[in-house]
N, C-alpha and C positions, 0 to 999 in steps of 0.2 A: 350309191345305194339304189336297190331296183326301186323301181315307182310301184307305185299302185295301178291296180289292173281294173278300168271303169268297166268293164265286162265281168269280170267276177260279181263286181259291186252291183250291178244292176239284176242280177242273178240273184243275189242273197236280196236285195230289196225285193224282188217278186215272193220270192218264197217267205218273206218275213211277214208279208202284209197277206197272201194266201195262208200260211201256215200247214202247209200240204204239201209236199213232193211231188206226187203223183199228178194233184189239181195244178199246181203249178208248171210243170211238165205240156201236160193235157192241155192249155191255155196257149203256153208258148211254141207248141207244136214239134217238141223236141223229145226226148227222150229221158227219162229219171235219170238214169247213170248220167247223161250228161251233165241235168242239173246238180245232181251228186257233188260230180269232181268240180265243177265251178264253186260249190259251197266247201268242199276241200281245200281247195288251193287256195282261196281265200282266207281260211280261217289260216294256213300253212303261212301266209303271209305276213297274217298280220299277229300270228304268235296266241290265238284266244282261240278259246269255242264260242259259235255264235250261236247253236241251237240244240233245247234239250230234247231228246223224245219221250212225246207224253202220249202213252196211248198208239197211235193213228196218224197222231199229229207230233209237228213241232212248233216247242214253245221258246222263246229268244231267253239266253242266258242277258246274266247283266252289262254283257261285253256285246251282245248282240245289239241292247236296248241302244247303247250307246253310238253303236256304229250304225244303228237305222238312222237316229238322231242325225249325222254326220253324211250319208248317203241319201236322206231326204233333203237334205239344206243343200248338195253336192249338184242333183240334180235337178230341184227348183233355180236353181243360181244359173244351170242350164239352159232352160227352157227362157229364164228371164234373159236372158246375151241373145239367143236367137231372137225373141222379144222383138228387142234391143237394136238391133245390128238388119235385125228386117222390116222392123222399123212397123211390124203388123199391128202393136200395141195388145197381142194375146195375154198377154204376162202384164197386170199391172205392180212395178214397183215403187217403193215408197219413194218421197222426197227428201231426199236428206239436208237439211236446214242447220249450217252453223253461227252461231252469234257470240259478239262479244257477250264477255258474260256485264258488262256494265249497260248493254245493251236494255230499254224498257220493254218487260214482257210484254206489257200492252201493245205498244208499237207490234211487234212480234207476232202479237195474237190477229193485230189489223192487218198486218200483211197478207197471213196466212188465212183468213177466213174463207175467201170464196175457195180455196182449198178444200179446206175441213168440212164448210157446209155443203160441196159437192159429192164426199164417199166417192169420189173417183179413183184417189189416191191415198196412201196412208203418208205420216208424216215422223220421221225422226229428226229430234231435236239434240242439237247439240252446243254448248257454250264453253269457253276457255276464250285466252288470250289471243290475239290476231297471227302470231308467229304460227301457235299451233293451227290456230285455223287454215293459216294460209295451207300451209306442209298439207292439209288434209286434205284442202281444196286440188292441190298440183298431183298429191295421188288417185286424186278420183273416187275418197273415202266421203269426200260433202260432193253436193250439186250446188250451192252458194253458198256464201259467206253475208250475212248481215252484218255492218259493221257501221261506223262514224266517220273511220277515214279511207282515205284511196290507197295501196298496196303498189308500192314501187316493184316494177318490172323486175325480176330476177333473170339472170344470162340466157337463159333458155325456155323461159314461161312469158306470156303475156296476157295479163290479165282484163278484163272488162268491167267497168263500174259503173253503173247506171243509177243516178240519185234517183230516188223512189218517194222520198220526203223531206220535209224540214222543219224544226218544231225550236219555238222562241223559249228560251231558259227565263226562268223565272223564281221566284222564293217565294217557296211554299211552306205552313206552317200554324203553329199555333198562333190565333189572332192576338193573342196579350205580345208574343213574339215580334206581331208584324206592327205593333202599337209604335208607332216612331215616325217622327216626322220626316223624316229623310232615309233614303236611300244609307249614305253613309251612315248615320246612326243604328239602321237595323244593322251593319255590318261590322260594328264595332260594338253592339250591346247584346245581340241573340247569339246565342250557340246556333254554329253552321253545319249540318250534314252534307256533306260534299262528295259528289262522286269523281273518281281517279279517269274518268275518261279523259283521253287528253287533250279533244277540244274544249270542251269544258272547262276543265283546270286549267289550261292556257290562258282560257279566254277573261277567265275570273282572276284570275292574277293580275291580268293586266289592268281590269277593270280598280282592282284594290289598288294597285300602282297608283292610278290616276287619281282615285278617290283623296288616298294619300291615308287608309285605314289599315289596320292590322284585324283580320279577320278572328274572329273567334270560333275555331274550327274545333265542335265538339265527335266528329267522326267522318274520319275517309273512310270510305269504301267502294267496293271493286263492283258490286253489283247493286244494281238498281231497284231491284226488290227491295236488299232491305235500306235502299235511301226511301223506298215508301216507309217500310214500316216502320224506320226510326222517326221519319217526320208524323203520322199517324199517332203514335204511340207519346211523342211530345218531347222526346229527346233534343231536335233540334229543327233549325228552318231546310228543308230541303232544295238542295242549287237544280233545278234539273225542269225539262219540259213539262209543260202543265200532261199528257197523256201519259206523263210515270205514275202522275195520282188521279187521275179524271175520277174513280168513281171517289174517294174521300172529297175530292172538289166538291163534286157532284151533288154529295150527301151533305154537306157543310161540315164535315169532319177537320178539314184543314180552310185554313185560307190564302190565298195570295194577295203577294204585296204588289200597291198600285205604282211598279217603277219598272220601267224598261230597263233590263238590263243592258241593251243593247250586245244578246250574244245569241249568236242560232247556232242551233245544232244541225249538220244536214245527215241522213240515212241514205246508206249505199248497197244497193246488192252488186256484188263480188262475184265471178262470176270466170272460167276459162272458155277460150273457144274451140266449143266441140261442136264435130261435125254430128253427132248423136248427141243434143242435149234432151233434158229431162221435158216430157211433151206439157208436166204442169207446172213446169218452171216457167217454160214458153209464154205457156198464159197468162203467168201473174204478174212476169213483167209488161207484156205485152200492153195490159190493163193499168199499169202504172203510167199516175200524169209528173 
């Protein structure tokens, strides 16, 4: 199949955002017929018309709207790889951020702050399971991976994991919930909201093992939001670090029970080694103790 022709394309991009042949022409120091047949062959290519004549001027058809749409993002993406690649920092792009989705938004939000409060950089967020995460990470579609655990080496990838935090698991919850004199008691008399991460649930299993209890597990779930909002809302005791609910702590909305579980969670940024990494990725782990 022929490609597409980034010289026609840049050609209909002048004249779409002039709107004038003539002024367009006049600008690029070339000749109308030339621009003409560049906006010919273009439209000949891609099977549309791009421009109606109104008057004096042209006005973009809805095939036109669409293909500026597509040769603005074509050659912004441009500009950003030279960026990129010359390393000038002309072009600033976003950082693209994936997390597990069992991952605490708070954690997440702490990470990312001196980010956000700089406007240096914009930020895309993205959350799914670690398999897809990983896939997106080795295509070079994420710049890290937030996650809980470390990503065994694949044949031809090597990954980087730099623990960035670590936060003590604990049960959190309605105080009538946490009213029990023992650990084991709250764990065999409260309903549990439990998150599927799999330090976590490893680690509470074992825990119930030893206890020698059968938990009362009123909901698994895959994300961490709502282990807040069902511990919040009174559903059940929340497994999870005290920064999944800091401000219900905070407020006295929830409370926690006075037991060690004896479980930590640690946070990982995930990470391949590129010889161009992201310059505000650079510095947020940099700033990591």
């Amino acid at each position: 199949m022929e490609h597409l022709n980034f010289h026609h394309l840049r050609y209909f991009r002048e004249v779409a955002t002039e709107g004038h042949l003539g002024r367009t022409a006049e600008r690029l120091n070339v000749s109308q017929s030339a621009v003409s047949i560049q906006i010919r062959q273009l439209e000949d290519r891609i099977g549309q018309k791009l421009f109606d004549r109104v008057g004096r001027g042209l006005v973009l058809t809805e095939a036109g709207r669409i293909a500026l749409d597509y040769a603005d993002r074509i050659f912004s993406a441009g500009d950003e790889m030279l960026s990129t690649l010359n390393q000038t920092g002309a072009v600033s792009r976003p950082l693209r951020v994936g997390a597990l989705s069992t991952l605490s938004r708070n954690f997440q939000l702490q990470f990312l702050r001196p980010l956000v409060q700089s406007k240096d950089h914009g930020v895309v967020l993205k959350s799914g399971s670690m398999n897809m995460l990983m896939e997106d990470l080795i295509t070079q579609a994420l710049d890290v991976v937030l996650a809980t655990e470390v990503p065994e080496d694949q044949a031809a990838v090597r990954f980087a994991a730099q623990k960035i935090s670590e936060q003590s698991v604990g049960l959190h919850g309605r105080a009538d919930y946490l009213a029990h004199p023992s650990l084991a008691a709250i764990l065999s008399n409260s309903p549990l909201v439990l998150p599927t991460d799999k330090v976590i649930r490893a680690e509470f299993e074992n825990l119930a093992t030893k206890l020698g209890v059968e938990p009362q597990i009123a909901a698994d779930v895959d994300d961490m939001a709502m282990v807040r909002l069902l511990a919040r809302e009174g559903i059940g005791v929340a497994v999870a670090p005290a920064v999944v609910l800091a401000d219900e702590i905070a407020s006295g909305a929830v409370a926690t029970a006075p037991f060690d579980l004896g479980i930590v969670e640690p946070f990982y940024a995930i990470t391949l080694l590129r010889r161009f990494p992201h310059p505000a990725l650079t510095s947020l782990l940099a700033n990591q103790t």
